[in-house]
C-alpha positions in Angstrom: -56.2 38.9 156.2 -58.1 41.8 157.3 -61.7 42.1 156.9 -61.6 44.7 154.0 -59.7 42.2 152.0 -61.9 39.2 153.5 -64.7 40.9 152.0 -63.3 41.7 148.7 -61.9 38.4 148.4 -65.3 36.5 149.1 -67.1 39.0 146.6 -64.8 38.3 143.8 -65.2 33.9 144.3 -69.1 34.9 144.4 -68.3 36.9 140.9 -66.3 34.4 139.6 -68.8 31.3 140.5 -71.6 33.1 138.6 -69.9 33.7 135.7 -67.3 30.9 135.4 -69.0 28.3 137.0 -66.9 25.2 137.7 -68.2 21.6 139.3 -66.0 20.1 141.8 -64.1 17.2 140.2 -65.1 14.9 142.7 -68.9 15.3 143.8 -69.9 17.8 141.0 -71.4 20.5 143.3 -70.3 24.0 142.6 -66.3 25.1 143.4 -67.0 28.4 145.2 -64.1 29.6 145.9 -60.9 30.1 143.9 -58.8 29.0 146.3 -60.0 25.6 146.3 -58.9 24.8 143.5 -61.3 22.1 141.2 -62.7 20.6 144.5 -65.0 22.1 146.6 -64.9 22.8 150.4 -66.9 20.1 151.6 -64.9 17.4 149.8 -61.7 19.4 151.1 -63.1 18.6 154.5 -63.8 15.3 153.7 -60.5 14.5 152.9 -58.1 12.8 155.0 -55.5 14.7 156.7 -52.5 14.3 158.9 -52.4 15.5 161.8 -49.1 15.6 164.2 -51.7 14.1 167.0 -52.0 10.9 164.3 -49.9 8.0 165.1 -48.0 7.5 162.0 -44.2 5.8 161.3 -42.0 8.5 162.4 -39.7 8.0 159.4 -42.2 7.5 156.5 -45.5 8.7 157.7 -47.4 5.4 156.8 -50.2 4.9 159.3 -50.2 2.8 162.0 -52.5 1.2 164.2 -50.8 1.5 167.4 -51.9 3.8 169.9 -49.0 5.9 171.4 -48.2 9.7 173.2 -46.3 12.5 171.2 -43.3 11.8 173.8 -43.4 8.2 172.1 -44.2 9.2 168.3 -40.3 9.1 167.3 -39.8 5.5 168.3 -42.6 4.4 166.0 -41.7 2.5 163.0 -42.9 0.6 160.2 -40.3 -1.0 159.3 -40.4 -1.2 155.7 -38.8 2.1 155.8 -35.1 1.7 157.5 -33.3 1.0 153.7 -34.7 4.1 152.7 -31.9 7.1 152.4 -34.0 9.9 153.5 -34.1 11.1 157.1 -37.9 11.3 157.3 -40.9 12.4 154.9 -44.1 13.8 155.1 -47.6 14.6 153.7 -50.2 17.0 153.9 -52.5 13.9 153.8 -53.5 10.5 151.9 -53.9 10.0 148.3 -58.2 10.5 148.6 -60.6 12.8 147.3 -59.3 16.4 147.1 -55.7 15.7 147.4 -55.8 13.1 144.9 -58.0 15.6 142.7 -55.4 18.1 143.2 -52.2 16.3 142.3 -54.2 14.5 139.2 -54.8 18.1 138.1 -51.1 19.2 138.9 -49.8 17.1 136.5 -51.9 18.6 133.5 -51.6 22.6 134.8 -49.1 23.7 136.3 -51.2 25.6 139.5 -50.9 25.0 143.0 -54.6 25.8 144.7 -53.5 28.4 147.5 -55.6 25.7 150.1 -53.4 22.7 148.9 -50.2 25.5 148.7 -51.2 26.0 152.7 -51.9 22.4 154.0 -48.0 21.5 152.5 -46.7 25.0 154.6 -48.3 23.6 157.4 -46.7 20.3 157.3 -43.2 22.0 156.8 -43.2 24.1 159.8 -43.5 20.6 161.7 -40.4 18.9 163.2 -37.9 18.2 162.1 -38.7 19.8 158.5 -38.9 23.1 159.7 -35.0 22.4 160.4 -34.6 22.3 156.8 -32.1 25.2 154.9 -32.9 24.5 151.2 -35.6 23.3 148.9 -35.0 20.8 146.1 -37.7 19.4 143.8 -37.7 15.6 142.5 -36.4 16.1 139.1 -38.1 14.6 136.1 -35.8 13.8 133.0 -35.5 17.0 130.0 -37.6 14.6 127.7 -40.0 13.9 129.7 -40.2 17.6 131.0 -40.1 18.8 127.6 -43.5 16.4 126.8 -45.2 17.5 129.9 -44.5 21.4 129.2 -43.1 21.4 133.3 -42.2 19.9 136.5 -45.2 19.3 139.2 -42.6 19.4 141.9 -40.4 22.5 141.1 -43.7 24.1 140.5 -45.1 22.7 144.0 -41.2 23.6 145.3 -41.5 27.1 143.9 -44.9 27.6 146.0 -43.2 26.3 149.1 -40.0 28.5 148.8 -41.9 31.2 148.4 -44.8 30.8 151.9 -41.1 29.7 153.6 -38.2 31.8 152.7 -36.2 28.7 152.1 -33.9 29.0 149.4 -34.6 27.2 146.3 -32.4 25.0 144.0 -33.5 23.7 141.3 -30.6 22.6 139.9 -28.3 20.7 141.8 -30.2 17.5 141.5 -31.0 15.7 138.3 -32.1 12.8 136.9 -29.9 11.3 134.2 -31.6 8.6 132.8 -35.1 8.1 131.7 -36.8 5.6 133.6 -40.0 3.9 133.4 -42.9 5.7 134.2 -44.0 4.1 137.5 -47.7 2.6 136.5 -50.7 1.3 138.9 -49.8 -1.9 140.2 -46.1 -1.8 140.4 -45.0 -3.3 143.2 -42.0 -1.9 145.5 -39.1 -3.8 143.8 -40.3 -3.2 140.8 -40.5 0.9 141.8 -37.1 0.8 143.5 -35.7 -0.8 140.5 -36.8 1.5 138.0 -35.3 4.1 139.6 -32.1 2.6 141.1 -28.8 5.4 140.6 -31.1 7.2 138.1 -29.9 10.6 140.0 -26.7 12.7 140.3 -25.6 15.7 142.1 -24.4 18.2 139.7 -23.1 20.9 142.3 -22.0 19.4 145.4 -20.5 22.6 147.1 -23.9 23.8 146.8 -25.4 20.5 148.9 -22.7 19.7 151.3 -23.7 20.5 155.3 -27.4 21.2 154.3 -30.8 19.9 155.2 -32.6 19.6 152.5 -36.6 19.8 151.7 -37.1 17.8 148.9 -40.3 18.4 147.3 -42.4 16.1 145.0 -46.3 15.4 144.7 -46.7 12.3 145.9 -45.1 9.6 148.0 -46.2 5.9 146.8 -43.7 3.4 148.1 -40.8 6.0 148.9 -38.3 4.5 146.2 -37.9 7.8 144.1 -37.5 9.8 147.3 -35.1 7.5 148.6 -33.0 7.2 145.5 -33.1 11.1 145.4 -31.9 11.0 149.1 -28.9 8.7 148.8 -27.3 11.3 145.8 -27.9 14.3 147.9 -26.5 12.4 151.3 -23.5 10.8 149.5 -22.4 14.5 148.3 -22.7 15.9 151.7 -26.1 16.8 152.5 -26.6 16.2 156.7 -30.6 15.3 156.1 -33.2 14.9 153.8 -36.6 15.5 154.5 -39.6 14.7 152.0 -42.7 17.0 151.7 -45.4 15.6 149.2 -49.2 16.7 148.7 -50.1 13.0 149.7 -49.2 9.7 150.3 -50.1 7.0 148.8 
């Protein structure tokens, strides 16, 4: 951004706070610039982020307390993870403050603060999901889309094909039966089997030899990525790598 359009682009947030005010969703100070979103900055700096320096499980990203160099960061592992049919998957940070703000809002408005749209490009030009040759959003079922107006994750997908260049299918994957709507307090099995061969492949030319990005907006125990994982790797994709907002 060059400083003409720095400038311009301040002026107009400074415009826009006077005359549409709006308090941050989490601490209630003012929102000052647009491209935050509903949270402000100093709640976006508060939130936890993940870094590549962080030692996290190399295959699902949950955190770990072990202390080890980035030569050793692929041999880490939680264990709870090896079942799971994607390759690995990441997130731009944990379910807190702004992120958890952000992907509350998703689900209501379909709009992708260009802050939250950049912390999720960052994450994907990391190993190995830079590797990555086409974009695929979770699915939600037509009736449930249809009640909610959209899908979070094509719309988050959308974003990310766009700041990438990766091509986009939105598609290929579906979901063909409604399952239950995954509430607080679920425990894994019960996640895993509410969402057990709820997905097919509709175009399999279209997936085989690929390493696919598939997008949603946030990773809770892994069970809809992994189901999502095992269609796309059972009709011939080579990986599957997960990008979320957060993680839960």
């Amino acid at each position: 951004m060059d400083l003409l359009t720095s400038i311009s682009s301040q002026a107009g947030d400074a415009a826009l706070a006077l005359i549409y005010p709006q308090a941050c969703a989490i601490c209630g100070s003012s929102v000052e610039s647009r491209h935050d979103g509903i949270c402000c900055a100093q709640c976006w700096d508060a939130t936890p982020l993940f870094r590549e320096t962080e030692s996290l499980c190399w295959k699902c990203s949950a955190l770990s307390r072990a202390v080890v160099n980035a030569d050793q960061s692929r041999g880490l592992r939680c264990g709870r993870c090896d079942t799971d049919g994607f390759t690995v998957a990441r997130a731009a940070g944990a379910y807190e403050g702004a992120l958890r703000a952000s992907v509350i809002e998703l689900k209501r408005r379909p709009h992708v603060p260009r802050r939250m749209a950049l912390l999720m490009r960052e994450v994907q030009q990391r190993e190995p999901l830079r590797g990555a040759d086409l974009i695929i959003p979770v699915p939600l079922h037509p009736a449930r889309e249809g009640e909610r107006g959209f899908n979070q994750a094509l719309v988050l997908a959308e974003v990310i094909s766009r700041l990438s260049g990766i091509s986009l299918d939105e598609h290929s994957l579906a979901r063909r039966v409604q399952t239950e709507m995954h509430r607080a307090g679920m425990d894994a099995k019960a996640r895993r089997k509410s969402v057990a061969e709820a997905f097919a492949v509709r175009h399999a030319d279209l997936i085989a030899g690929k390493r696919v990005l598939l997008i949603d907006d946030v990773f809770t125990t892994g069970a809809t990525a992994s189901e999502c994982a095992k269609a796309l790797m059972d009709n011939g994709a080579v990986a599957v790598f997960v990008l979320t907002i957060a993680r839960a």
